[in-house]
C-alpha positions as CSV (number, residue, x, y, z in Angstrom):
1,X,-16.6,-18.5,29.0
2,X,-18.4,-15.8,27.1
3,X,-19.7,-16.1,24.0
4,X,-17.5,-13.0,22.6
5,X,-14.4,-14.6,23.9
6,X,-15.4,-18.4,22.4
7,X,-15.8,-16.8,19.0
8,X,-12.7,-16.2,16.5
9,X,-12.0,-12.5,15.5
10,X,-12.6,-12.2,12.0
11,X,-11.7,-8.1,10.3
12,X,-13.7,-7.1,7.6
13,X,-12.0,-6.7,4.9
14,X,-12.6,-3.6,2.1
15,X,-12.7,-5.7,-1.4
16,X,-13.3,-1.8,-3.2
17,X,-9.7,-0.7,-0.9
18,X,-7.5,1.2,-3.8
19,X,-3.7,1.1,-3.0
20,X,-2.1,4.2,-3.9
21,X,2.4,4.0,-4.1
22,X,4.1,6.9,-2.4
23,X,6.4,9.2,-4.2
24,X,7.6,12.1,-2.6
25,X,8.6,15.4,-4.3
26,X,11.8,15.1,-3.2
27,X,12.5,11.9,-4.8
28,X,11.8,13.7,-8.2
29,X,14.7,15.6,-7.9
30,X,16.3,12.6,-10.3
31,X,14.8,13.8,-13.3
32,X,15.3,16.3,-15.8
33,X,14.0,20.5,-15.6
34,X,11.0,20.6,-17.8
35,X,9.9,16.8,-17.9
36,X,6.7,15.0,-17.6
37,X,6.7,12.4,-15.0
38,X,3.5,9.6,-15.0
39,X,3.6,6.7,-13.3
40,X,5.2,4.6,-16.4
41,X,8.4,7.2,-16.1
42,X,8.4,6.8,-12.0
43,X,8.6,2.7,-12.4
44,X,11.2,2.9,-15.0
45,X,13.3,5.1,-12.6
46,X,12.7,1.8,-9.9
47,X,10.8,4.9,-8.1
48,X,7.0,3.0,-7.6
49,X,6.6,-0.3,-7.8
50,X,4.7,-3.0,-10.2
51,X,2.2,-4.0,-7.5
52,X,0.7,-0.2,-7.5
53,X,-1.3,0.5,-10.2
54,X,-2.0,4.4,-8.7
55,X,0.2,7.2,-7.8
56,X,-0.2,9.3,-4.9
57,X,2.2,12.3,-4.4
58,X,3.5,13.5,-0.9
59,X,5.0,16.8,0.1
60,X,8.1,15.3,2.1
61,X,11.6,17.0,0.3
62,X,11.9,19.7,-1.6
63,X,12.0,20.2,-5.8
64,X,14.2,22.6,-7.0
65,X,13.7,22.4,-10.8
66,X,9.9,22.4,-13.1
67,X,8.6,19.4,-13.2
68,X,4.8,18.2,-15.0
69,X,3.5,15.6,-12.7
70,X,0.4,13.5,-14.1
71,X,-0.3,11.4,-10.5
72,X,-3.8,10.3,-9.3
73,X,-3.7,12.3,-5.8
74,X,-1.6,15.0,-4.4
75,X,-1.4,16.9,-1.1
76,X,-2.0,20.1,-0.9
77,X,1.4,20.8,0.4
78,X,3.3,18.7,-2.3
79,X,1.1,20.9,-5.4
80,X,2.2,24.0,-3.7
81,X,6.1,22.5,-3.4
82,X,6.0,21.7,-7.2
83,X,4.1,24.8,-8.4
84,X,6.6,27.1,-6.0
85,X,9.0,25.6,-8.2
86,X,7.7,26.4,-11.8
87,X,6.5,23.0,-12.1
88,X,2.3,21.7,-12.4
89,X,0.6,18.7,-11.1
90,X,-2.3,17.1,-13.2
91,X,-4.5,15.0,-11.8
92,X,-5.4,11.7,-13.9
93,X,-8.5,9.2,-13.1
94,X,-7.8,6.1,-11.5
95,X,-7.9,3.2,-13.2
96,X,-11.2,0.6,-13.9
97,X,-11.5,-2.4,-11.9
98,X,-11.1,-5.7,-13.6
């Protein structure tokens, strides 16, 4: 048998890999016109979960009040969604490694 073949298959396996949670803009529709929604404000809805420590925002749904968004990445097509809308995205650094 080869030697390939005799060999176990090991992946390699990104220790630096950051995890982002998915919230999509029409999910937000749950909160009030006007407010600011960070990621402590999108757990306490039961919106992201503990595990994630970063936010990234998707354009799937549709917003129909303002909203300020403070996430950590944003498609193009979601800031355009919440902008259309009256609202703003602001983008916020990622957390530090332990």
């Amino acid at each position: 048998m080869p030697l390939q073949r005799r060999i176990p298959k090991r992946g390699f396996t990104n220790i630096y890999r950051v995890e982002y949670g998915i919230i999509n803009v029409g999910s937000l529709q749950k909160f009030d016109s006007g407010a600011e929604v960070g990621p402590d404000e999108l757990r306490e809805a039961g919106l992201l979960s503990k595990r994630f420590a970063t936010v990234k925002l998707l354009a799937d749904g549709e917003l129909q009040h303002p909203l300020t968004l403070r996430v950590h990445k944003a498609s193009k097509a979601a800031v355009l969604k919440v902008e259309a809308s009256g609202g703003r995205v602001e983008l916020i650094t990622k957390p530090k490694r332990k």
